[in-house]
Each structure stands twice: as C-alpha cells, then as structure tokens.
Backbone as XML, in Angstrom:
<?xml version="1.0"?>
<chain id="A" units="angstrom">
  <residue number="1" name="UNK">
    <atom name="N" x="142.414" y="-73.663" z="-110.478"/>
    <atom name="CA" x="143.547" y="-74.535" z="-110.667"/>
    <atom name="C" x="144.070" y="-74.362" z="-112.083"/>
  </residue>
  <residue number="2" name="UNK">
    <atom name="N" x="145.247" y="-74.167" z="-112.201"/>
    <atom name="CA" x="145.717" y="-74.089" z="-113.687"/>
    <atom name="C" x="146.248" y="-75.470" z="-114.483"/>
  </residue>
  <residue number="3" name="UNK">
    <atom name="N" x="146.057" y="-75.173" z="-115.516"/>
    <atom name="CA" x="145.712" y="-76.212" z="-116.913"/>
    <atom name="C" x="147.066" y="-77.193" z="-116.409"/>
  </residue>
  <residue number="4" name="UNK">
    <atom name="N" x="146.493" y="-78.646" z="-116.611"/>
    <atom name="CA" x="147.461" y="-79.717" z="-116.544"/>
    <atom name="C" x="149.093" y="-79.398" z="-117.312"/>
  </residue>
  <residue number="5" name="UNK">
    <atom name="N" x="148.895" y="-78.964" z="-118.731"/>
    <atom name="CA" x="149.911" y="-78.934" z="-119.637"/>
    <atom name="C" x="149.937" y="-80.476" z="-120.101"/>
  </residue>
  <residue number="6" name="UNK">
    <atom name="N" x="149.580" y="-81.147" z="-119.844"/>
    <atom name="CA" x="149.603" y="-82.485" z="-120.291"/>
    <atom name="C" x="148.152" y="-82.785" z="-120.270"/>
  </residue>
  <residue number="7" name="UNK">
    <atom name="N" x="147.325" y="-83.111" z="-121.596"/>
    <atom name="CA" x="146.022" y="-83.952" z="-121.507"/>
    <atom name="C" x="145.614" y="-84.715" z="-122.341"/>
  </residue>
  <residue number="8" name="UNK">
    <atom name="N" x="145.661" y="-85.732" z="-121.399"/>
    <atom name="CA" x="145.798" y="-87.562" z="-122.193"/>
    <atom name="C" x="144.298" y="-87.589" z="-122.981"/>
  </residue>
  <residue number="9" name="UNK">
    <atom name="N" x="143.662" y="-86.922" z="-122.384"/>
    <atom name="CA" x="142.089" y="-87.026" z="-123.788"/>
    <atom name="C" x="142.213" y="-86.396" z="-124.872"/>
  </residue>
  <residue number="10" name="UNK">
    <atom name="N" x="143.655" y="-85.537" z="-125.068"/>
    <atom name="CA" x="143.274" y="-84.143" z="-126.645"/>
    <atom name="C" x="143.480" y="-85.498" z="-127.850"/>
  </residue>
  <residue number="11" name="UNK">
    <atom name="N" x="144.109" y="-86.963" z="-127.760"/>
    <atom name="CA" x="144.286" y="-87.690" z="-128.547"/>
    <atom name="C" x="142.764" y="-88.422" z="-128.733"/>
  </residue>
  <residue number="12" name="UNK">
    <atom name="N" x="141.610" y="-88.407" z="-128.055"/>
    <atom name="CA" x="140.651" y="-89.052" z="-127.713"/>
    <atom name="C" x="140.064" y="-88.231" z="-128.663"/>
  </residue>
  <residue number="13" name="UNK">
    <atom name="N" x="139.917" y="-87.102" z="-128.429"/>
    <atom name="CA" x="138.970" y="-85.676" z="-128.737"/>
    <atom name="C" x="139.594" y="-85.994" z="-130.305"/>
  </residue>
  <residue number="14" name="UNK">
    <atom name="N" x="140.444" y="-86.046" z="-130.409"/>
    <atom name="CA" x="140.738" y="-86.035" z="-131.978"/>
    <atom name="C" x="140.448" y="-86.945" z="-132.735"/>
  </residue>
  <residue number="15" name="UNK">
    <atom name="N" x="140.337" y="-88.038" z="-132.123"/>
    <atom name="CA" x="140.068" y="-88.940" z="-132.856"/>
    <atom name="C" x="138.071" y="-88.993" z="-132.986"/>
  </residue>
  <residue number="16" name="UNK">
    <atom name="N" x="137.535" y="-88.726" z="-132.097"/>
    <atom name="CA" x="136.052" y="-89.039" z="-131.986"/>
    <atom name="C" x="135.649" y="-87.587" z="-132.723"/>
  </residue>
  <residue number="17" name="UNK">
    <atom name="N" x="136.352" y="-86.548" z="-133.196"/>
    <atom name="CA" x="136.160" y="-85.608" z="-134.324"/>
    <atom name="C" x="136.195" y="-85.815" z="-135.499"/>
  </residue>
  <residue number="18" name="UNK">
    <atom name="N" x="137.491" y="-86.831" z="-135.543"/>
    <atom name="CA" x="137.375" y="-87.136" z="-136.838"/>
    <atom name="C" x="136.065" y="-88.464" z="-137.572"/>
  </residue>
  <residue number="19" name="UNK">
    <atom name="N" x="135.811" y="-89.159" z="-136.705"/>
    <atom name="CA" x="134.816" y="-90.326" z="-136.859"/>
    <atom name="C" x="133.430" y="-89.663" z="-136.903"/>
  </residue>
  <residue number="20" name="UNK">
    <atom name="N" x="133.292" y="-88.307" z="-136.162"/>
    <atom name="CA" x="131.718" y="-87.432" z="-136.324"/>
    <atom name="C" x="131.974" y="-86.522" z="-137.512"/>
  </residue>
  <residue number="21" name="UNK">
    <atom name="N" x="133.090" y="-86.513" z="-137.974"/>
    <atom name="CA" x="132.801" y="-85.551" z="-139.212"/>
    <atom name="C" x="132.756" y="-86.563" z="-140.589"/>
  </residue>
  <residue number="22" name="UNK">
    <atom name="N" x="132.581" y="-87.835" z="-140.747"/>
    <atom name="CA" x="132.538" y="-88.740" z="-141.270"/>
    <atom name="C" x="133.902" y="-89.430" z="-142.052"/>
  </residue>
  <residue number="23" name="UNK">
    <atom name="N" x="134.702" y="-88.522" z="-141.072"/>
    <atom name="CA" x="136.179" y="-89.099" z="-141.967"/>
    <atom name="C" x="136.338" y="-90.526" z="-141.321"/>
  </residue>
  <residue number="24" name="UNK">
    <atom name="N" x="137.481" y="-91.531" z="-141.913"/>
    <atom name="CA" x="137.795" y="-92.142" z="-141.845"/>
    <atom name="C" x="139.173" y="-92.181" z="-140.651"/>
  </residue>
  <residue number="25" name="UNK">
    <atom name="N" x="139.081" y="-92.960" z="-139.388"/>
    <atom name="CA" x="140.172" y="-92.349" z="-138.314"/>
    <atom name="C" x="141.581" y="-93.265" z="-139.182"/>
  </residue>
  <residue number="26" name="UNK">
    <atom name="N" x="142.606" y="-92.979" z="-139.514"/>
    <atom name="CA" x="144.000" y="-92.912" z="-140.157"/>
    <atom name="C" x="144.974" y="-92.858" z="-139.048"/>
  </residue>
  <residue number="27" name="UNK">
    <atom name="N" x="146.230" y="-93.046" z="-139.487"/>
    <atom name="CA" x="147.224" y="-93.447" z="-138.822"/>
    <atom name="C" x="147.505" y="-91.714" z="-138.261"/>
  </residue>
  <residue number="28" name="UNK">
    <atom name="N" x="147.710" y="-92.088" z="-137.291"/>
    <atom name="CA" x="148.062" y="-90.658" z="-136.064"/>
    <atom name="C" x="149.215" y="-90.035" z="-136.969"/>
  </residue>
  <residue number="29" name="UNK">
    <atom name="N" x="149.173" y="-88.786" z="-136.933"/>
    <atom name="CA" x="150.597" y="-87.986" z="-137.594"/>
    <atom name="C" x="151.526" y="-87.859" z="-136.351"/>
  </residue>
  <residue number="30" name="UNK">
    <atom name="N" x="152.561" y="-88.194" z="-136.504"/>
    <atom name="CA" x="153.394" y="-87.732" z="-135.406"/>
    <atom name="C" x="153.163" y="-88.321" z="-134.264"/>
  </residue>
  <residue number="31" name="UNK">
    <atom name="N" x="153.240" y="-89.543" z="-134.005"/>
    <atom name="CA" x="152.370" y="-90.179" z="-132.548"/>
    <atom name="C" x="153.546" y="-90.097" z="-131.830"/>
  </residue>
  <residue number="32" name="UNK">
    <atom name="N" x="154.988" y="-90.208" z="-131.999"/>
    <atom name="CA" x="156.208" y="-90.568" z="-131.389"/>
    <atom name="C" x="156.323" y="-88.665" z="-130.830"/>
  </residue>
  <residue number="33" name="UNK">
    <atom name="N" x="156.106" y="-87.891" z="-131.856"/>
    <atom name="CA" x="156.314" y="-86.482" z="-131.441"/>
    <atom name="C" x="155.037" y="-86.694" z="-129.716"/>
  </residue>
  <residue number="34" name="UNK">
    <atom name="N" x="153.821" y="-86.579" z="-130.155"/>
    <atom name="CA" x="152.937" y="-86.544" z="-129.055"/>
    <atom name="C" x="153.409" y="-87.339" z="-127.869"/>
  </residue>
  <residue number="35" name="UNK">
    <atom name="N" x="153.939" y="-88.250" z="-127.499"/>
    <atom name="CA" x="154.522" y="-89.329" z="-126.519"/>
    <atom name="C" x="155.516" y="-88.326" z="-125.905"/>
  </residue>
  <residue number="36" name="UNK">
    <atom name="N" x="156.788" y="-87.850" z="-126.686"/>
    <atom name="CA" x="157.231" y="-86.892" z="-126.078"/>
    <atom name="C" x="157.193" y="-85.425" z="-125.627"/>
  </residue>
  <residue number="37" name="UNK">
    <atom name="N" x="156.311" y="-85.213" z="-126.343"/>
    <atom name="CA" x="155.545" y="-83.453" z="-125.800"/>
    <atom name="C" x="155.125" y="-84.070" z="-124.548"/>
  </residue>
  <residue number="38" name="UNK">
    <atom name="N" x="154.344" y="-85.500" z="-124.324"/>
    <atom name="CA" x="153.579" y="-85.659" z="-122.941"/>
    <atom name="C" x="155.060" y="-85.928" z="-122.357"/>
  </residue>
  <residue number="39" name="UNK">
    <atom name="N" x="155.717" y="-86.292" z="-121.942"/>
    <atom name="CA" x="157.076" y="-86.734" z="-121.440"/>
    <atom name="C" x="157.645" y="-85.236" z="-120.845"/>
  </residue>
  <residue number="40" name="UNK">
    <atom name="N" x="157.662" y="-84.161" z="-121.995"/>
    <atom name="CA" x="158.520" y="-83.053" z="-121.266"/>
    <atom name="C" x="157.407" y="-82.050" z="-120.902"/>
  </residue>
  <residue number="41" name="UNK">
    <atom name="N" x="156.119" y="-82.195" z="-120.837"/>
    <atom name="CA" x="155.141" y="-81.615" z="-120.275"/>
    <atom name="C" x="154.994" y="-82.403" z="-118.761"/>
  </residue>
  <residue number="42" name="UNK">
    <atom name="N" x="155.396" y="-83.589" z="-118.546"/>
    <atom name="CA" x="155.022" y="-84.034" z="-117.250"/>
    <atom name="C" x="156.676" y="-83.506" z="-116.448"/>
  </residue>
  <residue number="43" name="UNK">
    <atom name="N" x="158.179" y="-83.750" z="-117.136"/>
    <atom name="CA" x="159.380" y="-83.189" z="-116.591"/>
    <atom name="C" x="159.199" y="-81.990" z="-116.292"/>
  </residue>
  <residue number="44" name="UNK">
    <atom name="N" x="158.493" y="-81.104" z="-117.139"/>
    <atom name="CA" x="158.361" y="-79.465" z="-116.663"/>
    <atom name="C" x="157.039" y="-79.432" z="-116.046"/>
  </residue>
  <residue number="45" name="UNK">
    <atom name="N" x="156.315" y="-80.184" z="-115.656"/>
    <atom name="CA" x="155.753" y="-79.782" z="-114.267"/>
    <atom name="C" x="155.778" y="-80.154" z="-112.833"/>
  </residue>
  <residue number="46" name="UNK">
    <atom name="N" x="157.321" y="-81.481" z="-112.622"/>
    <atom name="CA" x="157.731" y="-81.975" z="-111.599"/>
    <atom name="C" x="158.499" y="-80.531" z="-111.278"/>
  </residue>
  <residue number="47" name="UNK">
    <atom name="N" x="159.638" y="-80.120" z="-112.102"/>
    <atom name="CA" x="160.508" y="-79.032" z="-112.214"/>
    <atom name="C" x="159.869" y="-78.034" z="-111.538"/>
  </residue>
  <residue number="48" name="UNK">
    <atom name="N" x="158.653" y="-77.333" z="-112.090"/>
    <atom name="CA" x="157.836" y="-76.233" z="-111.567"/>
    <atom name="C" x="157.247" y="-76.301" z="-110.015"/>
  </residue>
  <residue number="49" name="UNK">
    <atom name="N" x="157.172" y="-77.303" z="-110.172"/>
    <atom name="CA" x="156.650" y="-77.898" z="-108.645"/>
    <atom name="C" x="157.884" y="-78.018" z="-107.436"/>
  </residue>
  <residue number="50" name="UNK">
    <atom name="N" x="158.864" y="-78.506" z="-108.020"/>
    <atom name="CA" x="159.892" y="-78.348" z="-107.181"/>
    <atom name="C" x="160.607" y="-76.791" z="-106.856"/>
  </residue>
  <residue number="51" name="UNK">
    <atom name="N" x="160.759" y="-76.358" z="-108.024"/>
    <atom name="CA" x="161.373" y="-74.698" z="-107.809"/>
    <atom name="C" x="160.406" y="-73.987" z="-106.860"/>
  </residue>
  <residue number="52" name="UNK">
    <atom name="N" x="158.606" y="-74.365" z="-107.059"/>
    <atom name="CA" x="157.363" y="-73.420" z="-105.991"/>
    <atom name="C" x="158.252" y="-73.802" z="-104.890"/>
  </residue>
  <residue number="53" name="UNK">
    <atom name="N" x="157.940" y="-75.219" z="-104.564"/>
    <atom name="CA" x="158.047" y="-75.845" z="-103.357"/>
    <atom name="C" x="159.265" y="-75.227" z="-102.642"/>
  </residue>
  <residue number="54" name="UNK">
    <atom name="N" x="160.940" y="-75.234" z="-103.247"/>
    <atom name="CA" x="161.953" y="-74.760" z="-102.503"/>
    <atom name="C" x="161.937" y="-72.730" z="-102.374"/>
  </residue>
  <residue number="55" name="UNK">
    <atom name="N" x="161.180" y="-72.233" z="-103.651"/>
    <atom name="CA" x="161.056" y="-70.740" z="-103.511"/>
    <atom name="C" x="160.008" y="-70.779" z="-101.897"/>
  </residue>
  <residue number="56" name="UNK">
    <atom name="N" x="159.127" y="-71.340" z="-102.039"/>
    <atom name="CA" x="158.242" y="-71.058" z="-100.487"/>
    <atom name="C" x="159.075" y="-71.176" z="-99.093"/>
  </residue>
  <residue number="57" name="UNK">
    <atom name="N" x="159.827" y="-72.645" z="-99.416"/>
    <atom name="CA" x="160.550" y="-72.687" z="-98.261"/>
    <atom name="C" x="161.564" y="-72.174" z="-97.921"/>
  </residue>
  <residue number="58" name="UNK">
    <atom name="N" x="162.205" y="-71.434" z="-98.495"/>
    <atom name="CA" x="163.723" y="-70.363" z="-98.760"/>
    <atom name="C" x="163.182" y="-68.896" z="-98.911"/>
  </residue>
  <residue number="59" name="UNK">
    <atom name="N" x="161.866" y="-68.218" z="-99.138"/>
    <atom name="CA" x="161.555" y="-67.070" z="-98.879"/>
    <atom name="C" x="160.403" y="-67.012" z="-98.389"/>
  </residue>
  <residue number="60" name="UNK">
    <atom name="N" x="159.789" y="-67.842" z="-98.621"/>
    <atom name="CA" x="158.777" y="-67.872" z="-98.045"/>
    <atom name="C" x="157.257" y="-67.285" z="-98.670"/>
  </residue>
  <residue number="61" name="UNK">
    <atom name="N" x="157.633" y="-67.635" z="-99.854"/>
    <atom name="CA" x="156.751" y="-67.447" z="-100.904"/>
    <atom name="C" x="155.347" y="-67.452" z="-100.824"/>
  </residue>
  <residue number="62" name="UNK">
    <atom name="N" x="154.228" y="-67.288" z="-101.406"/>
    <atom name="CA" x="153.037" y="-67.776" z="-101.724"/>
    <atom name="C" x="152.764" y="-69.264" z="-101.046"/>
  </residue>
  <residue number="63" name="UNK">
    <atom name="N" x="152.310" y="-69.804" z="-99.538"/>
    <atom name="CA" x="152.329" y="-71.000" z="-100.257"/>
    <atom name="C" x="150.675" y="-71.545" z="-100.568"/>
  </residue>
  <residue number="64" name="UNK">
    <atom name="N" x="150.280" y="-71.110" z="-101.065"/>
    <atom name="CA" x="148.729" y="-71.335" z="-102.174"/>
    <atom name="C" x="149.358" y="-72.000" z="-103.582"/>
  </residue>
  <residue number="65" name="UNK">
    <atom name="N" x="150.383" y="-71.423" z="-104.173"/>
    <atom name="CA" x="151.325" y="-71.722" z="-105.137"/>
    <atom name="C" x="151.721" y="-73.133" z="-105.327"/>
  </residue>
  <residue number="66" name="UNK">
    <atom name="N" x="151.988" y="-73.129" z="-104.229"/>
    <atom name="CA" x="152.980" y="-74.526" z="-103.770"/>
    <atom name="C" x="151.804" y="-75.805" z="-103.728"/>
  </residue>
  <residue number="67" name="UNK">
    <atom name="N" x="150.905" y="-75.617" z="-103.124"/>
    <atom name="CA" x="150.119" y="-76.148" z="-102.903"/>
    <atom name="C" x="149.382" y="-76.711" z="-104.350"/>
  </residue>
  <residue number="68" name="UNK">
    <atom name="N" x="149.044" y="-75.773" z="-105.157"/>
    <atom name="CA" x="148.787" y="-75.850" z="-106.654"/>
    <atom name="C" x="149.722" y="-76.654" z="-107.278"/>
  </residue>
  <residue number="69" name="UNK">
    <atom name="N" x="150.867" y="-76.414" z="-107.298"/>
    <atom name="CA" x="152.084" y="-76.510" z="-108.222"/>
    <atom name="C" x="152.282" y="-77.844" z="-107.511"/>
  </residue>
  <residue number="70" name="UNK">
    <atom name="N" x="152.083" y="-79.074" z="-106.237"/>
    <atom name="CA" x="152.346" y="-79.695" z="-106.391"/>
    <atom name="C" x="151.292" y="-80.684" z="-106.447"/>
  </residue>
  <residue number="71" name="UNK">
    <atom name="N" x="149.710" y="-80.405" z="-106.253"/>
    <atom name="CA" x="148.431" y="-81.044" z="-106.880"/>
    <atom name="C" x="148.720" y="-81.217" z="-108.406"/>
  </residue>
  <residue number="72" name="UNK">
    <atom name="N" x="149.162" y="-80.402" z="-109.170"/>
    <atom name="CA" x="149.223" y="-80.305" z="-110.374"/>
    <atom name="C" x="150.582" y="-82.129" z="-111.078"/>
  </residue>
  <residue number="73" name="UNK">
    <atom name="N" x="151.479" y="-81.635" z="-110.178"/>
    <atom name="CA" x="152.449" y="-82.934" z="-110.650"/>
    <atom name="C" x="152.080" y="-83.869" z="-109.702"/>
  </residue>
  <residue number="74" name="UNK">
    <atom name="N" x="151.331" y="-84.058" z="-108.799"/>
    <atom name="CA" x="150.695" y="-85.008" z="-108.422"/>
    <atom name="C" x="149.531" y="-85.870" z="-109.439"/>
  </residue>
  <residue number="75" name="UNK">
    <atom name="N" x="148.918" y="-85.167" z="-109.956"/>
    <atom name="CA" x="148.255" y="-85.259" z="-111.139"/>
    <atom name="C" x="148.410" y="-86.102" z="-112.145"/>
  </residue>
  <residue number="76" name="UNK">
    <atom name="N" x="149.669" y="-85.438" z="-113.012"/>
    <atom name="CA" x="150.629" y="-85.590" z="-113.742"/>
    <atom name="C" x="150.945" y="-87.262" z="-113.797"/>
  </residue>
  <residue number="77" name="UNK">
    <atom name="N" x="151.918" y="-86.655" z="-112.460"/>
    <atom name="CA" x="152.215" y="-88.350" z="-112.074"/>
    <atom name="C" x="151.224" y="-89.910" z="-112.131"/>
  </residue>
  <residue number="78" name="UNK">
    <atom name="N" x="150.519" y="-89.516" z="-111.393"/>
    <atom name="CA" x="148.880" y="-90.496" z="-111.269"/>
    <atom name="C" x="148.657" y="-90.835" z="-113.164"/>
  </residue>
  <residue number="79" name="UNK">
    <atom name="N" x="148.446" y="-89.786" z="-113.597"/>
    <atom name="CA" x="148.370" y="-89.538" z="-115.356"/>
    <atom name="C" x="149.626" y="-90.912" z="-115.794"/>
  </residue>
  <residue number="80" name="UNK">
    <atom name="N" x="150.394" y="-90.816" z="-115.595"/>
    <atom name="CA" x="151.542" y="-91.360" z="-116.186"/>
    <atom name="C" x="151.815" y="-93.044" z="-115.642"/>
  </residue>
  <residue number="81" name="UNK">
    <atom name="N" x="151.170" y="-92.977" z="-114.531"/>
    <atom name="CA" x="151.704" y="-94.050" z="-113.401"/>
    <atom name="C" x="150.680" y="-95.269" z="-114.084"/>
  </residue>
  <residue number="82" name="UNK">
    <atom name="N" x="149.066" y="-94.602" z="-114.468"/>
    <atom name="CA" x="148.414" y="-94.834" z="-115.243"/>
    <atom name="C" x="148.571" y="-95.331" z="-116.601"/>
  </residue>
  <residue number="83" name="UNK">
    <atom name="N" x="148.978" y="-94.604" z="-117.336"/>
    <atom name="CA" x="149.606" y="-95.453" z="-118.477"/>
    <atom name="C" x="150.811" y="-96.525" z="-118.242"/>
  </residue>
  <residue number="84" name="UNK">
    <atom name="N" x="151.406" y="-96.216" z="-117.922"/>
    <atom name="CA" x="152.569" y="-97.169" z="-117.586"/>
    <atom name="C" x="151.997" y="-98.901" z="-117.353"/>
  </residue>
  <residue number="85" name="UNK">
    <atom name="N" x="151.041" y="-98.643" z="-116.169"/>
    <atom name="CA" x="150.232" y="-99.760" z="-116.078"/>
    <atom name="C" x="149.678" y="-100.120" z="-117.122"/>
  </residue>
  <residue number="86" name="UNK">
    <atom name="N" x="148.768" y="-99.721" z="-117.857"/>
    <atom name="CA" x="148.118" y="-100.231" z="-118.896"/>
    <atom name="C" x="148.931" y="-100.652" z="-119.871"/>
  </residue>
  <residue number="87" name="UNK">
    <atom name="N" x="150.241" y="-100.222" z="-119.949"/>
    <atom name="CA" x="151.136" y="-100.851" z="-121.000"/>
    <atom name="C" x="151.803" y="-102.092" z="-120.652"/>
  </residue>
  <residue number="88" name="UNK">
    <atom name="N" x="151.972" y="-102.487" z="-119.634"/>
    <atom name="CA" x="152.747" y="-103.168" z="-118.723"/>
    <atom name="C" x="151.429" y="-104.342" z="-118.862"/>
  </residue>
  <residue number="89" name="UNK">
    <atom name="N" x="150.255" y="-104.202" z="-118.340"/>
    <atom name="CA" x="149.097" y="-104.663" z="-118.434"/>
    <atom name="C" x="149.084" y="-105.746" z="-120.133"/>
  </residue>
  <residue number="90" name="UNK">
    <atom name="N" x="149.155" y="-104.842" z="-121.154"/>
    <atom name="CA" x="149.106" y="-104.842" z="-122.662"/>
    <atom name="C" x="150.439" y="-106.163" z="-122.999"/>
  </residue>
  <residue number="91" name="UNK">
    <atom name="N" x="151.590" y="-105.883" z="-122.317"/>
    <atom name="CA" x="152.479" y="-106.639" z="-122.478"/>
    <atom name="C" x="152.110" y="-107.879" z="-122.213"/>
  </residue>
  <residue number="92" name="UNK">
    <atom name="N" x="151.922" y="-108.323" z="-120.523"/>
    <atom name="CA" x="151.726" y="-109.244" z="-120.237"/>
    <atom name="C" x="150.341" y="-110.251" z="-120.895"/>
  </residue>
  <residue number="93" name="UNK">
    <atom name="N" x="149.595" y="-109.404" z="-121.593"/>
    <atom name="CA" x="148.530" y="-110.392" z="-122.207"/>
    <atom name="C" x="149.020" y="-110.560" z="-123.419"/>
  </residue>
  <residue number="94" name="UNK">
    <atom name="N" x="150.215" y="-110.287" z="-124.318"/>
    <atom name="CA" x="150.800" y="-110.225" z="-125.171"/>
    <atom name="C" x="151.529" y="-111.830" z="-125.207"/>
  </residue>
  <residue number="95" name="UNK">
    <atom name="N" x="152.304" y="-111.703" z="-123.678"/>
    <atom name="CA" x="152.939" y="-113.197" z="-123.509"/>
    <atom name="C" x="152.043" y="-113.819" z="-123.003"/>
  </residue>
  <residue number="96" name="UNK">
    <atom name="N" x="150.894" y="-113.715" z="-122.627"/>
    <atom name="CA" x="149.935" y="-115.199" z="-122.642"/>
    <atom name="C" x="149.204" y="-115.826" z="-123.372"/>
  </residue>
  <residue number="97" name="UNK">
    <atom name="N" x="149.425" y="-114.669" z="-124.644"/>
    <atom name="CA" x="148.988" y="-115.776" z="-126.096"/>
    <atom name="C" x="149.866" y="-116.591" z="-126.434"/>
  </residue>
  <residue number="98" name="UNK">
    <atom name="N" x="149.280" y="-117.400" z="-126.982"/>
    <atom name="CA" x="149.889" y="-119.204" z="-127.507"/>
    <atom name="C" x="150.275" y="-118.378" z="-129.118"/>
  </residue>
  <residue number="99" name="UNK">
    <atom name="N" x="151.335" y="-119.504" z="-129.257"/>
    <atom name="CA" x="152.429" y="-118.913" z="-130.206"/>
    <atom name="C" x="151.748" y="-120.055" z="-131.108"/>
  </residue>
</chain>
C-alpha cells in the first residue's frame, strides 16, 4: 500500500524527539504552514483517487489501482473526520466552562 502523504503522528514523533533529547518542547515553527500541507495532502489524494477511479472506468485501467487509490482517501478522510471531531469536541467543553 503506498504512503498516506498525510501523517498526523510526524507532529507527535517530533515532539517526543525533542523531550528524549532533553530539549525543552517550544512553540511549533510553522504550525499554520503544517495544518495546510495536511489540507492539500488530503485534496490531492481525494483528486488522485478520483482521476484512478474515472481512468479505470473509461479505459479500463488497472483496477488494483483504484482499489488502492481509494483505501488510501478513505483513510485520509477517517484521518480528518477524526480531527474535526476532536475539535468540535474541544469547543464544546470550552462553552461549558463557567465564565
């Protein structure tokens, strides 16, 4: 199966590197850049998935491909559908603290 292009642990991995090499974990460089690399890494693998999907059915392509290419933004999606919740989640305990 080929590589997600999107992986929500390389921010995990970085951070639990920096805490074993005895640094101090610091404010993320670029966190707004990373949010959107994941954003057009999950658009370009709906995209890829859709072009397999209509190349198979219009020539009749590979479909092992297809099959890959849409496990993969299935993936993706689940990945994302995932956060979304947990933010949504984050909000709402946000408004049930007392002011």
């Amino acid at each position: 199966m080929s590589s997600l292009g999107f992986n929500p642990y390389n921010t995990l991995n970085t951070t639990a590197r920096a805490i074993d090499a005895g640094g101090a974990v610091g404010k993320p460089e670029a966190s707004g850049n990373q949010i959107a690399e994941g954003i057009g890494d999950f658009r370009a693998a709906l995209q890829q998935a859709e072009q397999t999907a209509m190349q198979t059915a219009v020539t009749g392509a590979d479909p092992h491909a297809m099959v890959q290419a849409l496990s993969n933004a299935e993936l993706m999606l689940d990945a994302v559908v995932t956060i979304r919740d947990k933010v949504v989640e984050a909000y709402q305990e946000l408004l049930r603290m007392p002011v």
